[in-house]
C-alpha positions in Angstrom: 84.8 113.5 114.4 83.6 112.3 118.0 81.6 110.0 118.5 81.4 106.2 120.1 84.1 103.8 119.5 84.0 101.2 117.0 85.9 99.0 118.8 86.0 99.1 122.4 87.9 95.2 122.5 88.9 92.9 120.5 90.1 89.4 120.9 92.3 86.9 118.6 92.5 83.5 119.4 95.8 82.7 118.6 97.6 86.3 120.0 96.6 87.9 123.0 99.6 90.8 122.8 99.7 93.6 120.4 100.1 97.0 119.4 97.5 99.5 117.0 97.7 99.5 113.7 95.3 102.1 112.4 95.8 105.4 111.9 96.3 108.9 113.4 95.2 113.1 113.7 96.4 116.4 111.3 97.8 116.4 107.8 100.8 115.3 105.8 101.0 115.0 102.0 104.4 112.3 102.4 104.5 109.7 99.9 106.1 106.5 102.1 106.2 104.3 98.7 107.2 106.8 96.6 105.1 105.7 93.7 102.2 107.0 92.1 99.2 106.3 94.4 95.2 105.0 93.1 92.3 105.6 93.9 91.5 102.2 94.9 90.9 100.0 98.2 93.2 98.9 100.6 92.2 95.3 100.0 94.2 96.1 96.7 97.3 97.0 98.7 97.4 93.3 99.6 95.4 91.4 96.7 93.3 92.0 93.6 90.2 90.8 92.6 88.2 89.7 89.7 84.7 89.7 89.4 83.4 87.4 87.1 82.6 88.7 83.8 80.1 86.0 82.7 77.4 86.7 85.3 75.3 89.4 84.4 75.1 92.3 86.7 71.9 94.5 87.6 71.2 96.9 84.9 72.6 100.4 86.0 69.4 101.7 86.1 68.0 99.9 88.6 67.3 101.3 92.1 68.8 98.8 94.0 72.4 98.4 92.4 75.2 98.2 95.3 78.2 99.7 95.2 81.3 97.7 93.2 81.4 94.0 95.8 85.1 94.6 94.9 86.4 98.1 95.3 85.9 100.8 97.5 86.7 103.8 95.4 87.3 102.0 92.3 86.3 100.0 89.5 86.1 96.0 88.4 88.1 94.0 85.9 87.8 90.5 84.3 88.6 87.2 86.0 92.3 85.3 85.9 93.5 82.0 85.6 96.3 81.8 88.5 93.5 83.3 91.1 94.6 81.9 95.0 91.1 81.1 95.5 87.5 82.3 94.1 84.7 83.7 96.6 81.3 83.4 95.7 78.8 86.1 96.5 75.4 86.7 96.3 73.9 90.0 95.3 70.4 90.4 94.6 69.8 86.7 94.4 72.2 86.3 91.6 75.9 84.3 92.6 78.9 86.2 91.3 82.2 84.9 91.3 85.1 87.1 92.8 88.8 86.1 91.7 91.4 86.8 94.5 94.9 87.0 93.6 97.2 87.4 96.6 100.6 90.1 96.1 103.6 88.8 96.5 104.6 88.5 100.4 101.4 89.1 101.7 101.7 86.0 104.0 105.0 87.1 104.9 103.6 90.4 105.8 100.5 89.9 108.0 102.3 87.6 109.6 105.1 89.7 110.9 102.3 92.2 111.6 100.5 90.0 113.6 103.5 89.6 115.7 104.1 93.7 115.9 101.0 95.0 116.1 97.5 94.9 116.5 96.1 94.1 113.4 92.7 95.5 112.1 91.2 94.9 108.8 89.5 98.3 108.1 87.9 98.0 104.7 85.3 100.3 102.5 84.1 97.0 101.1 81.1 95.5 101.4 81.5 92.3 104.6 79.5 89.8 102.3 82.4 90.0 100.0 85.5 90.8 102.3 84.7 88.6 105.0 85.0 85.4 103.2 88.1 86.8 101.6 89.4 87.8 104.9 88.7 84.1 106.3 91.1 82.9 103.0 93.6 85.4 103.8 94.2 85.5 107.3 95.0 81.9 108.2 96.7 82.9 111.2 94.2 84.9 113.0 96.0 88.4 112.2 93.2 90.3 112.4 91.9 91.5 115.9 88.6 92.8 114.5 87.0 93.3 110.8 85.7 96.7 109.9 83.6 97.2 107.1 81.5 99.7 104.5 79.3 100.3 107.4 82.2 101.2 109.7 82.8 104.3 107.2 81.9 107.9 106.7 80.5 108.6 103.3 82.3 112.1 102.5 82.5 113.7 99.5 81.6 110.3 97.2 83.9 108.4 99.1 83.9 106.3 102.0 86.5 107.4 104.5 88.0 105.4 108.0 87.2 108.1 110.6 90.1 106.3 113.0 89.2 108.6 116.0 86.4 106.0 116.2 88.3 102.9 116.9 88.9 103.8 120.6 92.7 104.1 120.4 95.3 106.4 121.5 95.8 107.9 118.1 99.7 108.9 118.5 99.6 104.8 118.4 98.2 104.5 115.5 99.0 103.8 111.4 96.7 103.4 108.6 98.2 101.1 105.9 96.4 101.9 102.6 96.6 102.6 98.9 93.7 105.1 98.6 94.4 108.7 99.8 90.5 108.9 99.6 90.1 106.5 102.4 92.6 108.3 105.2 91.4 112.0 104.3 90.2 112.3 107.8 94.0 111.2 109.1 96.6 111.4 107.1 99.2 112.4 109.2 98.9 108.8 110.2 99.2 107.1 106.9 101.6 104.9 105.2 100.3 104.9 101.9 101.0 101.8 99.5 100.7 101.7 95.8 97.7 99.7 94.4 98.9 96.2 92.6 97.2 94.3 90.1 99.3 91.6 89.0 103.0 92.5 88.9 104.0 89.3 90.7 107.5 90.9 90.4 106.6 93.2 93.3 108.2 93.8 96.4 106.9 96.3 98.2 105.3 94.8 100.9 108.3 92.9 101.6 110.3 96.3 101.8 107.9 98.1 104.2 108.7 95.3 106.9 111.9 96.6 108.2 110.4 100.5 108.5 107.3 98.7 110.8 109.4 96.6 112.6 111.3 100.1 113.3 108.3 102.1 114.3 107.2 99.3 116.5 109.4 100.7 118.6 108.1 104.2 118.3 105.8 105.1 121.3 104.9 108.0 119.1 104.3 107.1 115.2 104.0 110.6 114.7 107.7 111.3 115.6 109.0 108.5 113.0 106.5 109.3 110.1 107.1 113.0 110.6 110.9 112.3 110.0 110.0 110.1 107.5 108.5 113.1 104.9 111.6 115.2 106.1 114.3 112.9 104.0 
């Protein structure tokens, strides 16, 4: 896993202080939420998305189909009604629309992150879809730095966040996400998060803010995490 950092400094305009979040080194099978984890991206552990089912998408035969715009090891569904906003994307000249739904306390969330941390989007989706969404999302400049599909490893028909790449102390760092698949590499250093959809009921990123505001405090994440599985 060596290799050249991915990011060797960021910058956000509106926070200059901040911890990692990312994630870390060896191999534990702890379940933080407790709930039945999907294979699906980590975009999903703080929104879902809808492509549009009215556009018609590149026959599967062709050569040049992408990857699903919306998940990274996962599949599409229809559109919604209460969408938070819609994000129009191009893909082989045709315009598909993506419905974003935001889960409950996401705002409430990044924003505490933002003061704990920092923050790095780290996505297996493709930028001309997740940036936009990103832009909609992050209203206060969370995010020190965007990763994308690029960014990954493809391993085993997935595309996994090799986080010895992002030029951080690795004890430092967590990786925040709903897809097993996407932390293979580190999961010692992972807080996994079930996948929502549209339970607007849900609560669980309100409940994981106490255990980060705890393990800001951690100069070793492995320490907490590891004590963590034990219970």
């Amino acid at each position: 896993m060596d290799g050249p950092a991915i990011i060797t400094q960021v910058t956000n305009p509106k926070e200059d202080e901040g911890r990692a979040l990312g994630a870390g080194e060896k191999a534990s099978q702890c379940n933080v939420s407790l709930k039945k984890q999907r294979s699906r991206s980590i975009l999903s552990s703080l929104f879902c998305c809808f492509r549009d089912y009215n556009v018609e998408a590149p026959p599967a035969s062709s050569p040049s189909v992408l990857p699903p715009l919306v998940e990274e090891n996962g599949g599409l569904q229809k559109p919604i009604s209460n969408a938070d906003f819609i994000v129009p994307v191009e893909i082989d000249g045709t315009i598909h629309q993506v419905y974003v739904l935001k889960r409950p306390h996401v705002d409430e969330f990044l924003q505490r992150m933002g003061q704990l941390f920092e923050c790095v989007l780290f996505t297996a989706s493709l930028a001309k879809y997740a940036d936009p969404v990103a832009d909609l999302l992050d209203r206060w400049g969370v995010f020190r730095a965007r990763l994308f599909r690029e960014s990954c490893v493809f391993h085993r028909g997935n595309y996994v966040k090799d986080l010895s790449r992002l030029g951080r102390e690795l004890s430092k760092v967590i990786i925040v996400d709903n897809s097993p698949a996407s932390y293979i590499f580190h999961p010692e250093n992972a807080v996994p998060v079930q996948s929502w959809f549209d339970d607007m009921t849900d609560t669980e990123l309100l409940d994981l803010i106490p255990f980060f505001e705890g393990l800001s405090r951690e100069d070793d994440v492995y320490s907490m995490l590891h004590r963590l599985c034990n219970r």
